[in-house]
C-alpha positions as CSV (number, residue, x, y, z in Angstrom):
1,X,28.1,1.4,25.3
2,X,24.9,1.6,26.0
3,X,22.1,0.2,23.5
4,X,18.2,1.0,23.7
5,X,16.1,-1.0,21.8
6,X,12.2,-0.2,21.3
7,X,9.5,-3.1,21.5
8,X,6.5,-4.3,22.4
9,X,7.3,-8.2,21.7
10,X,8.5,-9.6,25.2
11,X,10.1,-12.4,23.3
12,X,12.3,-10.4,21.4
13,X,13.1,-8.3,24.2
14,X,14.3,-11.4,26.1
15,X,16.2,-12.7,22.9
16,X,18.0,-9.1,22.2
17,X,18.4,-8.8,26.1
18,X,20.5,-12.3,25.9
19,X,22.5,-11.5,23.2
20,X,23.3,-8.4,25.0
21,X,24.7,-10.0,27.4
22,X,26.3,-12.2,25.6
23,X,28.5,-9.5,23.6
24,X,28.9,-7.9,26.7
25,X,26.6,-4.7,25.9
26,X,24.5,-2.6,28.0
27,X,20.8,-3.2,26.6
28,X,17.4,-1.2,28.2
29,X,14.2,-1.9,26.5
30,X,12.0,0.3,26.0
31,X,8.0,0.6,25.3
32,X,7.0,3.5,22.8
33,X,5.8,5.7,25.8
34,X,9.3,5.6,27.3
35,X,10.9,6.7,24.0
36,X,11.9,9.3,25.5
37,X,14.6,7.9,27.5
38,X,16.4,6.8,24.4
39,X,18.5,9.9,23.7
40,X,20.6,9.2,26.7
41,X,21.7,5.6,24.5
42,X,24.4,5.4,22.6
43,X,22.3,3.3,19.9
44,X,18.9,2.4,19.5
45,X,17.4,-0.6,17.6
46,X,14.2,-0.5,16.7
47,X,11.8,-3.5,16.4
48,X,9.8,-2.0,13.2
49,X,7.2,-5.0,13.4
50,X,6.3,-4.7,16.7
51,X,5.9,-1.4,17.4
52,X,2.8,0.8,16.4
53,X,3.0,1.9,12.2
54,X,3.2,5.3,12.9
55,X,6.8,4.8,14.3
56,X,7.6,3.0,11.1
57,X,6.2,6.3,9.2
58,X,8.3,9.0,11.8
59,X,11.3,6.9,11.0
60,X,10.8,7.1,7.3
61,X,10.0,10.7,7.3
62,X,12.8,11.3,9.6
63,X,15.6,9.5,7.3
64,X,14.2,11.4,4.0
65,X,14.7,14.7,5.9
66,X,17.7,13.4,6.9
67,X,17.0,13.8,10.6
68,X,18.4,10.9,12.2
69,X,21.9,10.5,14.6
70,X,24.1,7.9,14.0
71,X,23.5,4.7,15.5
72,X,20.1,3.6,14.5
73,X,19.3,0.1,13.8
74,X,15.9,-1.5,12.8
75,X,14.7,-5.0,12.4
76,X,11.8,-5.8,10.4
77,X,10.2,-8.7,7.9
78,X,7.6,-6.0,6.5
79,X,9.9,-3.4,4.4
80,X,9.7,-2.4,0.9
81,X,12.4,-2.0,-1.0
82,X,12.3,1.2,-1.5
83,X,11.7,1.7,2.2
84,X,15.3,-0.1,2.7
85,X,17.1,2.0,0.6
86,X,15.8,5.2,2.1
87,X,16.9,3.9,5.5
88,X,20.1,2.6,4.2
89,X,21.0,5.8,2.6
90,X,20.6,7.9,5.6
91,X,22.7,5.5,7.6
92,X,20.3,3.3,9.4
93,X,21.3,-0.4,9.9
94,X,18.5,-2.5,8.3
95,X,18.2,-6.3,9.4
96,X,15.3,-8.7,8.1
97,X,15.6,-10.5,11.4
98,X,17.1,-9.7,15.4
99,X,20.5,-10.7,15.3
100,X,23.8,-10.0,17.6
101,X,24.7,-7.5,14.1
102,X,21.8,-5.5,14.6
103,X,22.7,-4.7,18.3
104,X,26.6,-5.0,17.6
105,X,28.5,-1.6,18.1
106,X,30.6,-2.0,15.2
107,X,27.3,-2.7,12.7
108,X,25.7,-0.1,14.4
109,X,28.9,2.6,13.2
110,X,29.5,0.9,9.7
111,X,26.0,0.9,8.2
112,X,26.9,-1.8,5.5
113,X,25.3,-1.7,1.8
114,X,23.2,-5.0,2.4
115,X,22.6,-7.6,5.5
C-alpha cells in the first residue's frame, strides 16, 4: 500500500515518514505542486494546517459534491464543526492531530464516526 501525504511542514513529514515505517507502509510526501503524483497512491493524507487554504476550500467543495475516492485522510487543529461533519459524511478520515490512525490502512477504509 502505498500512502501519499501532502505538506509543507518538514517536521511532520519526518514524523508521518517514521510512523510509516514503523507500520510497515509505503509513504511519499508530497509538496502541493507535486499533487499531481497522488492519484497513483493508494491513500492520501492531507496535512490541512500546513498547506495553502485554498486546498482546505477544494477539499470541502469536493466532499459536498461528493467528489472524493476512497481513502482520503486529513489532519488539522483548525476545523469547524460543521467542516468535520461534511468531511466525515463523504468518507474522509478526520484527525485533530498526525497519528499512526490517520496513515493506517484500515482507518483509512473504515472512516469512523469520531477520532
Amino acid at each position: 500500500m502505498q500512502i501519499a501525504y501532502l505538506t509543507h511542514d518538514q517536521v511532520n513529514a519526518a514524523v508521518a515518514t517514521r510512523m510509516a515505517r514503523r507500520l510497515g507502509l509505503t509513504l511519499v510526501v508530497l509538496a502541493v505542486k507535486d499533487a499531481d503524483q497522488a492519484v497513483a497512491a493508494d491513500s492520501l493524507v492531507l496535512d490541512l494546517d500546513h498547506l495553502p487554504a485554498e486546498c482546505k476550500s477544494k477539499l470541502l467543495f469536493r466532499a459536498g459534491g461528493g467528489q472524493l475516492w476512497s481513502g482520503v485522510s486529513v489532519h488539522s487543529y483548525n476545523l469547524a464543526r460543521s467542516e468535520v461533519r461534511d468531511l466525515r459524511t463523504a468518507g474522509v478520515m478526520v484527525h485533530r492531530r498526525l497519528t499512526a490512525a490517520a496513515l493506517s490502512p484500515r482507518a483509512v477504509s473504515e472512516a469512523p464516526a469520531s477520532s
